[in-house]
MDAnalysis code that builds the backbone (N, CA, C; Angstrom):
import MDAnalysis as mda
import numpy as np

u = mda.Universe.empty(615, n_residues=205, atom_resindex=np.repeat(np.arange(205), 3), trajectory=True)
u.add_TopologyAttr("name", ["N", "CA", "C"] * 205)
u.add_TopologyAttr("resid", np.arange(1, 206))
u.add_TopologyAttr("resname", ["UNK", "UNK", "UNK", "UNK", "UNK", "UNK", "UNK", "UNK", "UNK", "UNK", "UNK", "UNK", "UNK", "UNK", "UNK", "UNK", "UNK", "UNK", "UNK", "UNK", "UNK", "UNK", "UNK", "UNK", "UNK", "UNK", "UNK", "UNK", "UNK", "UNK", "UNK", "UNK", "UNK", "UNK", "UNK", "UNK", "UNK", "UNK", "UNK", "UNK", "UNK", "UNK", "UNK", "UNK", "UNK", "UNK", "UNK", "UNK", "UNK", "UNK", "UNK", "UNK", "UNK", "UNK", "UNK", "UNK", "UNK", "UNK", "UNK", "UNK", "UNK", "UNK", "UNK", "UNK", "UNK", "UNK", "UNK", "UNK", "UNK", "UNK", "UNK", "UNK", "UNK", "UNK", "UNK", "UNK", "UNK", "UNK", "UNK", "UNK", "UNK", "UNK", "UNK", "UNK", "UNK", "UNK", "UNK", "UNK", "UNK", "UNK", "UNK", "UNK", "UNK", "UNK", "UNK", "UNK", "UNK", "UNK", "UNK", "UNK", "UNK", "UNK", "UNK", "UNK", "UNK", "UNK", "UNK", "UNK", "UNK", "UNK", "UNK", "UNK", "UNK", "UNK", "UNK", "UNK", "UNK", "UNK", "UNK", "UNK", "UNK", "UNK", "UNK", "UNK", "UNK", "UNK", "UNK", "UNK", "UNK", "UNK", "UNK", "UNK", "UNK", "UNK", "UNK", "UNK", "UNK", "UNK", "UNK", "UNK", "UNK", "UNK", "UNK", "UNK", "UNK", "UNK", "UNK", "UNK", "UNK", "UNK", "UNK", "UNK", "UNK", "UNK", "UNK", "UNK", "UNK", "UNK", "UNK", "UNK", "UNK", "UNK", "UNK", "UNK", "UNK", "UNK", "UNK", "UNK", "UNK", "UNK", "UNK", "UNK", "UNK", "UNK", "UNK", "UNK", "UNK", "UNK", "UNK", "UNK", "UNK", "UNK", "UNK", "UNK", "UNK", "UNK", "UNK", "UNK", "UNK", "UNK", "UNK", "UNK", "UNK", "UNK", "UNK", "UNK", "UNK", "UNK", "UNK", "UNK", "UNK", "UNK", "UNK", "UNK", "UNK"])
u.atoms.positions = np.array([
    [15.658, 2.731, -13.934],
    [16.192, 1.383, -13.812],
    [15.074, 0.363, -13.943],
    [15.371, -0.568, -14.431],
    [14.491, -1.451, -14.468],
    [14.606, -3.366, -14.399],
    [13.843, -3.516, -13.197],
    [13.889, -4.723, -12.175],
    [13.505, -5.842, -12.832],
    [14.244, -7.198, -13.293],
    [13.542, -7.742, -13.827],
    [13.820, -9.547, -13.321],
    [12.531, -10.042, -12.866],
    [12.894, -10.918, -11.620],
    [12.682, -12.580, -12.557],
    [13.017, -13.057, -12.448],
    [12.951, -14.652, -12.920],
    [13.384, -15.919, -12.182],
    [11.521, -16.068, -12.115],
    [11.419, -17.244, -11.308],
    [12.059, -17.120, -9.784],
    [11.736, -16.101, -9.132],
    [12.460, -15.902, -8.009],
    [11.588, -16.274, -6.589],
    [12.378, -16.912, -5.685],
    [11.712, -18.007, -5.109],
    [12.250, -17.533, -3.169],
    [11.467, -17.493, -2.247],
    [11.912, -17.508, -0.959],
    [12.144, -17.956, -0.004],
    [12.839, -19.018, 0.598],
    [12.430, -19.821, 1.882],
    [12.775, -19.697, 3.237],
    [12.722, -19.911, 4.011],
    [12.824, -20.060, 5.575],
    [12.842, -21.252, 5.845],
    [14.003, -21.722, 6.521],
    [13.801, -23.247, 7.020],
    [13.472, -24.174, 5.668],
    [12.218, -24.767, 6.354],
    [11.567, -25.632, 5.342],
    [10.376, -25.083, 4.181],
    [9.705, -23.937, 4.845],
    [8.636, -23.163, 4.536],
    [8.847, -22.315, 3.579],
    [8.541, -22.514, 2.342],
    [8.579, -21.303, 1.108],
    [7.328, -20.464, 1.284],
    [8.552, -19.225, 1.295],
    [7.068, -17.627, 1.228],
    [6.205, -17.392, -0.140],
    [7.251, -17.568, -0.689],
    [6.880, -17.261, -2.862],
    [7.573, -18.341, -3.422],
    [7.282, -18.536, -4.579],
    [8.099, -19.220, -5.050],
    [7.429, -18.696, -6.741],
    [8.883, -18.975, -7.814],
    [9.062, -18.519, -9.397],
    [8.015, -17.257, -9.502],
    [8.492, -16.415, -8.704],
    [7.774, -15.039, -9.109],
    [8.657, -15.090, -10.460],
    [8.051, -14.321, -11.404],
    [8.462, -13.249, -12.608],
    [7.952, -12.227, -12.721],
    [8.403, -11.392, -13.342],
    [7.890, -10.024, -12.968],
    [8.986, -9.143, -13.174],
    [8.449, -7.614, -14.044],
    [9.271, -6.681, -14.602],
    [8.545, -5.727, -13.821],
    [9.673, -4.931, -13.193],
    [9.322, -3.416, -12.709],
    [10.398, -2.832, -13.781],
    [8.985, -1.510, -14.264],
    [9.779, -0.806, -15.185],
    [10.009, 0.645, -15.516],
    [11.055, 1.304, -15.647],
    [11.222, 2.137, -15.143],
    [10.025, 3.174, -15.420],
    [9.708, 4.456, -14.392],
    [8.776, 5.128, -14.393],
    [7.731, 5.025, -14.277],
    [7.119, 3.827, -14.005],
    [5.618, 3.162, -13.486],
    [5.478, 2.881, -11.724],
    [4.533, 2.879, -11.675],
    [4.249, 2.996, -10.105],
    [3.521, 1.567, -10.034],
    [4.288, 0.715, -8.869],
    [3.906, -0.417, -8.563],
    [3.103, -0.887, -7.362],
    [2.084, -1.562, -6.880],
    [1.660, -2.088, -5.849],
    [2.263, -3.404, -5.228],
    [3.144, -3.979, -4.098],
    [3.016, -5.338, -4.115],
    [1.784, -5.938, -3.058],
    [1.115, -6.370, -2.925],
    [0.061, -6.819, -1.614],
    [0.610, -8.253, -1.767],
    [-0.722, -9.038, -0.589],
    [-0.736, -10.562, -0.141],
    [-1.014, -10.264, 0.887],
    [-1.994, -11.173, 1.671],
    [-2.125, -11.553, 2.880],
    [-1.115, -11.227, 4.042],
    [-1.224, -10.629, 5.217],
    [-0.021, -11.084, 6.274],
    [0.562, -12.504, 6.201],
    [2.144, -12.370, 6.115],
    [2.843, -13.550, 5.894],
    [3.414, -13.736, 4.260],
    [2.488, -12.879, 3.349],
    [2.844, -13.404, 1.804],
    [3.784, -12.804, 1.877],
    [4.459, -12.427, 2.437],
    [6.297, -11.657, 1.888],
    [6.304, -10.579, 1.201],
    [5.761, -10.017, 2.004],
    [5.616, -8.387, 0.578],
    [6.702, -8.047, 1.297],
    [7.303, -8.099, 2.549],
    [8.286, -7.387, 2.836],
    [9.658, -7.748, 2.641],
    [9.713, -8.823, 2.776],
    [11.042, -10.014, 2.058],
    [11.428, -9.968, 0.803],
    [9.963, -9.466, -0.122],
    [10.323, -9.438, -1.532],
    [10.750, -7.825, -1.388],
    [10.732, -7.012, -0.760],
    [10.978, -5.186, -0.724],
    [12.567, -5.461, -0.538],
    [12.754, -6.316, 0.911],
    [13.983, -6.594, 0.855],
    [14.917, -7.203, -0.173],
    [14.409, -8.226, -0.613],
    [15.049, -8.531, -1.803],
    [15.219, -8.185, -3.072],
    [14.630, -7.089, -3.361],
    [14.315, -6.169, -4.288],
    [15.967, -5.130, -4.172],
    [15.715, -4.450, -3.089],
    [16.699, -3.638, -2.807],
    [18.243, -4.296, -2.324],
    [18.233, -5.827, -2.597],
    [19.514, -6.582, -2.544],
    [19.728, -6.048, -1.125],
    [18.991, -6.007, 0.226],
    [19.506, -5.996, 1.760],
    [18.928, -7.982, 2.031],
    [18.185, -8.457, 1.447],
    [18.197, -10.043, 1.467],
    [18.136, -11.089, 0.572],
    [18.886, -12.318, 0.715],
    [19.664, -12.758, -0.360],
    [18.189, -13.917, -0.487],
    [17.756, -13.948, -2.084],
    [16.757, -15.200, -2.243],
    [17.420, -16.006, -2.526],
    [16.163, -17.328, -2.653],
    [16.381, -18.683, -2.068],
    [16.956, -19.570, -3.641],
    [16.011, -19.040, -4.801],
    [16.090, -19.539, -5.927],
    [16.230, -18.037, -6.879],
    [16.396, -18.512, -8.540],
    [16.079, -17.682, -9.443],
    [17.021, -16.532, -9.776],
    [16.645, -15.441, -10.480],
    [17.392, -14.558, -10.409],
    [17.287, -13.176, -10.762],
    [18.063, -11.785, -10.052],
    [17.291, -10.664, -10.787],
    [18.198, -9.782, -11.356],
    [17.958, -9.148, -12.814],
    [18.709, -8.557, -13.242],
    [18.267, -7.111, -12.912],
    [19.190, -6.088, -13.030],
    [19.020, -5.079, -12.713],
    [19.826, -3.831, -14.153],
    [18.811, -3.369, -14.547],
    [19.043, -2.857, -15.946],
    [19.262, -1.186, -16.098],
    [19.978, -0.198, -16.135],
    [20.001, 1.280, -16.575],
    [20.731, 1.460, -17.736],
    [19.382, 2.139, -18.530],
    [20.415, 2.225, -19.983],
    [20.891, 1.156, -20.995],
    [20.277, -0.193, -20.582],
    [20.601, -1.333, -20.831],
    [21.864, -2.135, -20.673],
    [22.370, -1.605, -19.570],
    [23.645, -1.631, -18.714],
    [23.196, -2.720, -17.829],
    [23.778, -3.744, -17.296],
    [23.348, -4.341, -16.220],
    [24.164, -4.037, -14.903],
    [23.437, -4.075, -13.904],
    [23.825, -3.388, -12.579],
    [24.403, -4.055, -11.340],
    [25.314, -4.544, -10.891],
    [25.632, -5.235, -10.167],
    [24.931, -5.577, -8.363],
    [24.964, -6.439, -8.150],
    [24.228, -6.426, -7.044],
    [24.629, -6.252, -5.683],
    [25.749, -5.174, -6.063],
    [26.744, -4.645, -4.930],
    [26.350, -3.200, -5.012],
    [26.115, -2.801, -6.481],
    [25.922, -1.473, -6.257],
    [24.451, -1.045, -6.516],
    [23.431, -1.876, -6.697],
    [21.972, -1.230, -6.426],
    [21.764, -0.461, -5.534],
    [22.235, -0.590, -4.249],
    [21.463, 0.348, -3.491],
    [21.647, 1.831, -3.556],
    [22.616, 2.305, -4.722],
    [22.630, 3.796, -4.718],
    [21.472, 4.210, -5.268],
    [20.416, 3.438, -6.482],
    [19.855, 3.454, -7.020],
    [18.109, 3.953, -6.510],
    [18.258, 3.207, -5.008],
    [17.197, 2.883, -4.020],
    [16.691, 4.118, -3.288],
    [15.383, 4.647, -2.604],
    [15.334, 5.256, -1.660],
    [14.255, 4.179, -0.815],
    [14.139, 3.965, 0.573],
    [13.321, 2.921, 1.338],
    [12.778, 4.048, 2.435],
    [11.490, 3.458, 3.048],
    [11.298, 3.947, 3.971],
    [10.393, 2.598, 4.563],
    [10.865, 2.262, 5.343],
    [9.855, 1.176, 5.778],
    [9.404, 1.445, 7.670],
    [8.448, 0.450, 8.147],
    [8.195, 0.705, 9.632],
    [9.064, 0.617, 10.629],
    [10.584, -0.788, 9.948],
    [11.085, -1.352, 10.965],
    [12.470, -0.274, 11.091],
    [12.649, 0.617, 10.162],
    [13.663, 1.386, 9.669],
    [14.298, 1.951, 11.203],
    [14.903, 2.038, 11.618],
    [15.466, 2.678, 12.758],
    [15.935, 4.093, 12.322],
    [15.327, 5.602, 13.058],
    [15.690, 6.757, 12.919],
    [16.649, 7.416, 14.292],
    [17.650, 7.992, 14.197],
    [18.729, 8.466, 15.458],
    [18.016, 9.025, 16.206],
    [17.902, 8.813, 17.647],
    [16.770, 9.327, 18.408],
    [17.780, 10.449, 18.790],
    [18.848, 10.499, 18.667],
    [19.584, 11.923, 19.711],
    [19.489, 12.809, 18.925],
    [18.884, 13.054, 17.934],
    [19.070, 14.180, 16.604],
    [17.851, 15.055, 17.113],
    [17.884, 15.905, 16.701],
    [17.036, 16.653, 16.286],
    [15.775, 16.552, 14.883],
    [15.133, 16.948, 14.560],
    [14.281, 16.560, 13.232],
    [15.150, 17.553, 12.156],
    [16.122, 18.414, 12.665],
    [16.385, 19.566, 11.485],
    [18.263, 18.778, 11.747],
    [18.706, 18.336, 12.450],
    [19.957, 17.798, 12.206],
    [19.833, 16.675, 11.221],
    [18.656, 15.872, 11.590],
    [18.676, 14.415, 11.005],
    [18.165, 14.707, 9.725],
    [17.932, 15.321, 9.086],
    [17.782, 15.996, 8.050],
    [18.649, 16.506, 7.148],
    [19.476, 16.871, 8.025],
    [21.136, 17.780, 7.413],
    [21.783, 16.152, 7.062],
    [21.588, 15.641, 8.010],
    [22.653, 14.295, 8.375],
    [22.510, 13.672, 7.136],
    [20.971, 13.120, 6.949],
    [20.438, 12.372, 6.087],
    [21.090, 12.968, 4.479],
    [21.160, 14.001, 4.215],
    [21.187, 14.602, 2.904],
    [22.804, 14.906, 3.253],
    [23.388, 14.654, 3.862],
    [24.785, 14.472, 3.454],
    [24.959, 13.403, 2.731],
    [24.946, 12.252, 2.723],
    [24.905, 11.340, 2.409],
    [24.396, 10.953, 1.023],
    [22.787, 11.588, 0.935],
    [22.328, 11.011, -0.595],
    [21.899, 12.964, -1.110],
    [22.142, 12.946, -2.374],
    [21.325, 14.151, -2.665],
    [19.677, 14.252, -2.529],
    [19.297, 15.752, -2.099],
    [18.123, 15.807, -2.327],
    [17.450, 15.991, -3.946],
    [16.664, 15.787, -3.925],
    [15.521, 16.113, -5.544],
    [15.531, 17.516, -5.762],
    [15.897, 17.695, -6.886],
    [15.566, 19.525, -7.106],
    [16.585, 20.463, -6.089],
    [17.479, 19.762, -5.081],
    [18.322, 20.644, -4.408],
    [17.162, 21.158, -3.703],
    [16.464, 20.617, -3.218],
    [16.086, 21.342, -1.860],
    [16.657, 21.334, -0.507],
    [16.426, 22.479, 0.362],
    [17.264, 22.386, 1.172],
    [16.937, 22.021, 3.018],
    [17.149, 22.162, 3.537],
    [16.706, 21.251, 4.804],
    [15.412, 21.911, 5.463],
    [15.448, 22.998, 5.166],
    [14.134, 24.299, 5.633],
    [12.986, 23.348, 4.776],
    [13.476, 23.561, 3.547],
    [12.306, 23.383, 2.561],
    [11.324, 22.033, 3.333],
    [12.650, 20.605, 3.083],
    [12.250, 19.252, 3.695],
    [11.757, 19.637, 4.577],
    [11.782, 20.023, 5.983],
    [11.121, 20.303, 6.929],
    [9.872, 20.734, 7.066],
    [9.692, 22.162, 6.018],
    [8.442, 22.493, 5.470],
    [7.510, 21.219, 4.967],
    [8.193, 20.547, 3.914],
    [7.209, 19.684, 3.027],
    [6.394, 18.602, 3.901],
    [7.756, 18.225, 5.095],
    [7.042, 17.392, 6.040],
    [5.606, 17.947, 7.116],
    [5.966, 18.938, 6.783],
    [4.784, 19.868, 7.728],
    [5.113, 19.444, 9.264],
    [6.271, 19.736, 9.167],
    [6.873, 19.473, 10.658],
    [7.804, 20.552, 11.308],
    [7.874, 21.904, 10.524],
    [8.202, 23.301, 11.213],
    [8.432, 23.492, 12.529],
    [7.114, 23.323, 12.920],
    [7.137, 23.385, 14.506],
    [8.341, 22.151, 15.274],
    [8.170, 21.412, 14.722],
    [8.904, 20.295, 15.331],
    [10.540, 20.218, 15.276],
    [10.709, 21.349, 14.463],
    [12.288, 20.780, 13.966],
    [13.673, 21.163, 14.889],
    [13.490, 21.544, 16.209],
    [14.189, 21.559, 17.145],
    [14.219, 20.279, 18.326],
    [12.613, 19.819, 17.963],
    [12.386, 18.661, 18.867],
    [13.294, 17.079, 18.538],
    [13.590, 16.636, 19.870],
    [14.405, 14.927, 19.477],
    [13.550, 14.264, 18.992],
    [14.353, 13.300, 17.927],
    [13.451, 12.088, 17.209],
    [13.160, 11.293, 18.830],
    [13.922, 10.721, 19.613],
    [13.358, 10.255, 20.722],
    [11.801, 10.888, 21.160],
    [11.194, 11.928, 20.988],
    [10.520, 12.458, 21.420],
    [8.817, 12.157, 20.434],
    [9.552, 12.093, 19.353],
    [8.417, 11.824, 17.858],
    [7.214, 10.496, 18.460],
    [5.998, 11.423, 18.136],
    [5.211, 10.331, 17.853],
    [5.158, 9.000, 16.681],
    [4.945, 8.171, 16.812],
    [4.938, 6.977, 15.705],
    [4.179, 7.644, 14.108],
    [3.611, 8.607, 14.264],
    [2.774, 9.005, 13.189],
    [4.163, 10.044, 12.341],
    [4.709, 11.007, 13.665],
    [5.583, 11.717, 13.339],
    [6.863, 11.158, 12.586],
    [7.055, 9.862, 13.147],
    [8.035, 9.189, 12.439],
    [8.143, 8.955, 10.935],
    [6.912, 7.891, 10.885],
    [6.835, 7.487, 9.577],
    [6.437, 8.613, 8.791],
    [6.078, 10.117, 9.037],
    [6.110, 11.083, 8.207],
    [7.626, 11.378, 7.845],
    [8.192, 11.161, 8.548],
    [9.810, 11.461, 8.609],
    [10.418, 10.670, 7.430],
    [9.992, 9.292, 7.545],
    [10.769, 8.059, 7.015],
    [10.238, 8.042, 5.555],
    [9.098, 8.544, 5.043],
    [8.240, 8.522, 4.084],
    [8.743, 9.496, 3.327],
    [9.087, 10.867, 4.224],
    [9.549, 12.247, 3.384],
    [11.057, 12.067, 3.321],
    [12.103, 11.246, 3.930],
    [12.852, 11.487, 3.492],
    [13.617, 10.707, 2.449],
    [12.570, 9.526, 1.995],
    [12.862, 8.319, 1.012],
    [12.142, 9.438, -0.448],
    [11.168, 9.919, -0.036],
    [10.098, 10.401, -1.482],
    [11.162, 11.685, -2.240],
    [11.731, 12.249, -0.896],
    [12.408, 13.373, -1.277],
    [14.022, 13.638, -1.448],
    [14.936, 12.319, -1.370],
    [15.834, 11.836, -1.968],
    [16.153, 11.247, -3.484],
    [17.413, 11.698, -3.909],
    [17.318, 11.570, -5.568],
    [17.714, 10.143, -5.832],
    [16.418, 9.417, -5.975],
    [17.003, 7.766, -6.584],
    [16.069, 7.676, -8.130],
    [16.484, 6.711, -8.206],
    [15.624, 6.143, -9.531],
    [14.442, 5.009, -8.944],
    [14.733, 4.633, -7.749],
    [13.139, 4.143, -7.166],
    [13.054, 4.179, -5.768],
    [11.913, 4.636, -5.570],
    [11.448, 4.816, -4.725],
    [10.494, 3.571, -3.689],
    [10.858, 3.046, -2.880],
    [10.573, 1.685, -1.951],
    [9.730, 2.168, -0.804],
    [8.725, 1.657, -0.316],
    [7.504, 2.120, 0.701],
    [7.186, 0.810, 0.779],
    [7.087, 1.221, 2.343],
    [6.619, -0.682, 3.006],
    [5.723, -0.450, 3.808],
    [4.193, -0.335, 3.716],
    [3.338, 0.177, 4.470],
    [3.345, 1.574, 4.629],
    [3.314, 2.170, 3.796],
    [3.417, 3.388, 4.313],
    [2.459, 4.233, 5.249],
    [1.259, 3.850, 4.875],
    [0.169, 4.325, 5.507],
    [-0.066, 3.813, 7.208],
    [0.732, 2.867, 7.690],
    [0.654, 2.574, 9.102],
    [1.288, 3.833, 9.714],
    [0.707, 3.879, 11.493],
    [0.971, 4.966, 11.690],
    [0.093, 6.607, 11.252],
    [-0.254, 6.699, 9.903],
    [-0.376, 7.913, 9.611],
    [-1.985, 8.074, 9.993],
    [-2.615, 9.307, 10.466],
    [-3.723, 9.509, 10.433],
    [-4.684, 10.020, 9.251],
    [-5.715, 10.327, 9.600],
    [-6.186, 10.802, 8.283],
    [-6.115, 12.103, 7.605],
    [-5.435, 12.999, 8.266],
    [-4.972, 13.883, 7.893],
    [-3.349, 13.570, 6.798],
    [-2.498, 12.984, 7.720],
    [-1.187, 12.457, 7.021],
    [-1.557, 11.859, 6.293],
    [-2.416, 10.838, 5.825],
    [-2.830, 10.157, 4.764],
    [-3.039, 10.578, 3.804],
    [-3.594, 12.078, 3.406],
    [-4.177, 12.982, 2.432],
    [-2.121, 13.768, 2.204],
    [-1.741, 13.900, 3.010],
    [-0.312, 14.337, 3.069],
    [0.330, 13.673, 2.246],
    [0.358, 12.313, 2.614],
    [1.214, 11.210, 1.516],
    [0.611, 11.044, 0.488],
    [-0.249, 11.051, 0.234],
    [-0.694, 11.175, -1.333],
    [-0.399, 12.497, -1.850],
    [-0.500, 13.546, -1.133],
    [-0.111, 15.161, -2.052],
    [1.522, 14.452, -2.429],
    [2.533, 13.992, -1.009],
    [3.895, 14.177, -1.594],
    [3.990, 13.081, -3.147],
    [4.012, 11.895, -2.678],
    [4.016, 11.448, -3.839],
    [3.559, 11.616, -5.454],
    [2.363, 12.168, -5.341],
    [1.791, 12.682, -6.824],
    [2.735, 13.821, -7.062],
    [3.217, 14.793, -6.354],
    [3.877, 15.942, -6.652],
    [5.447, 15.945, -7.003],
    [5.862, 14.760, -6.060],
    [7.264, 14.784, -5.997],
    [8.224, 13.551, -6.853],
    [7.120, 12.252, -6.828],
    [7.752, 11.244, -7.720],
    [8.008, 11.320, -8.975],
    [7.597, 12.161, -9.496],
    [7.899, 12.614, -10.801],
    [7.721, 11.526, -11.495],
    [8.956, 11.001, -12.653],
    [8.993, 10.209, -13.794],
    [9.583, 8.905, -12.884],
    [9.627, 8.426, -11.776],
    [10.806, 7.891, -10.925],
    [9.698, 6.245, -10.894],
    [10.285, 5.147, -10.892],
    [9.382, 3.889, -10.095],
    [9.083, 4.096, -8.550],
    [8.216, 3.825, -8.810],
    [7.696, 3.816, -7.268],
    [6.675, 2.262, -6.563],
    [7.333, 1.649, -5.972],
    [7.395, 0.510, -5.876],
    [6.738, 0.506, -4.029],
    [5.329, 0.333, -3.908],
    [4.854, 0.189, -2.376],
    [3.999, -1.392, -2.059],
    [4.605, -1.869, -0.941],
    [3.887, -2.686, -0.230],
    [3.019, -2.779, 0.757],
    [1.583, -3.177, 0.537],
    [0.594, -2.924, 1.291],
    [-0.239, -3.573, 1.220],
    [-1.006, -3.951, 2.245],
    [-2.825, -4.673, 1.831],
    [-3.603, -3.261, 1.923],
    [-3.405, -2.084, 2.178],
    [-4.047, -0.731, 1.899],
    [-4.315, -0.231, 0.909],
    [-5.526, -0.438, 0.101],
    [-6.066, 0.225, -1.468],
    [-5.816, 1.591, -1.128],
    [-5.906, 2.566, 0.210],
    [-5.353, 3.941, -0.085],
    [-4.024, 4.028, 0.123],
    [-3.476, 3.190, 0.509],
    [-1.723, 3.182, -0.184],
    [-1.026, 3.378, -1.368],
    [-2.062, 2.357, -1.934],
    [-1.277, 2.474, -3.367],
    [-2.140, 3.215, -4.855],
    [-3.302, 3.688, -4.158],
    [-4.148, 3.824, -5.290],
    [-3.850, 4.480, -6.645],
    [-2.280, 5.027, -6.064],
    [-1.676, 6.020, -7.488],
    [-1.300, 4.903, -8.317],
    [-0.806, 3.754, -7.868],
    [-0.242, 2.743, -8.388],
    [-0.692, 2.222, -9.691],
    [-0.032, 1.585, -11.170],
    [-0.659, 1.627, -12.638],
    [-0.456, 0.188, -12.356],
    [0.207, -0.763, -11.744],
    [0.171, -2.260, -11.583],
    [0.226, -2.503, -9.860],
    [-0.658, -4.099, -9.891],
    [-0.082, -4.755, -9.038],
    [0.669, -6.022, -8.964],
    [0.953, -6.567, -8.207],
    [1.919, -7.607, -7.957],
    [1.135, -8.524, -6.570],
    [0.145, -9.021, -6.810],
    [-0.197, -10.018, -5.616],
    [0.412, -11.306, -5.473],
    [1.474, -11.094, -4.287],
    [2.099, -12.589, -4.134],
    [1.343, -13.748, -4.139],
    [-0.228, -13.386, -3.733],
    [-1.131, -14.982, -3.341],
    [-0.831, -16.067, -5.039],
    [-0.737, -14.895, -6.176],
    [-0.246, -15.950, -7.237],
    [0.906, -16.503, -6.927],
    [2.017, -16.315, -6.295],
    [3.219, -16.930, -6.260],
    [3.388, -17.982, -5.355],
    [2.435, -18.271, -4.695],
    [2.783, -19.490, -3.551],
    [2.902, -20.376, -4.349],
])
């Protein structure tokens, strides 16, 4: 699929975050967005994935040269962001089952496997209530990378993770994103370093 934004603009109140971004995300390229705390990398993630409505401008949304309505993008989407809320009464191997009812996995893998990839075996009887913050966003990271969309959305991904998980999220992504967009927001150069463009909002103010 491929994102294509014109002149697209954000405000709050009186205060504009961005304003006449343009800009093509295209399919199968891996994107960076950065900016300063405050530049809206996360407003524009949101508005990307049509969960928030911008202020100006407009974005088309293209498969096949089909245009895509902005009711039904989000089948298109996988997200994993910090603020994401995960079911604390689950288990790590229910919420897993749960999760992949819902969207298919990549390659038909199956909930053992996910569990494996997360390198969270040991854990998969334990409550998400119970998860460390590191454990989480391994959760939230593996189960956006390893769901079948046509793009893939990361909002910080690297918060939370240590330096071990850090070397983790770079194996999943190089291995698993395949031909797919992959679209991350970060001021972290080891976030995005797979990334072939960036997108710095500080041009858009």
């Amino acid at each position: 699929m491929n994102i294509l934004l014109d002149k697209v603009s954000k405000r709050y109140g009186s205060q504009w975050i961005f304003r006449n971004v343009d800009y093509s995300f295209e399919e199968g390229y891996r994107y960076a967005i950065t900016g300063s705390n405050g530049a809206g990398k996360s407003t524009l993630l949101n508005i990307l994935v049509g969960k928030t409505p911008y202020t100006k401008g407009k974005i088309n949304y293209l498969k096949d040269d089909k245009k895509i309505g902005l009711d039904d993008v989000y089948q298109y989407f996988s997200i994993a962001t910090t603020s994401m809320n995960l079911i604390e009464e689950f288990t790590l191997e229910e919420l897993v089952k749960f999760h992949f009812r819902f969207r298919k996995s990549i390659s038909m893998i199956n909930t053992q496997e996910v569990v494996a990839l997360l390198e969270l075996a040991n854990e998969k009887k334990k409550f998400i209530h119970n998860f460390s913050s590191g454990m989480r966003q391994r959760l939230k990271i593996g189960l956006a990378v390893l769901s079948d969309s046509d793009v893939v959305v990361l909002d910080e991904p690297g918060a939370n993770l240590d330096d071990k998980s850090k070397i983790w999220f770079q194996m999943l992504i190089n291995e698993y994103i395949g031909d797919r967009t992959l679209i991350i927001a970060s001021n972290e150069a080891e976030d995005y370093k797979s990334c072939q463009h960036i997108l710095d909002l500080a041009t858009w103010k």
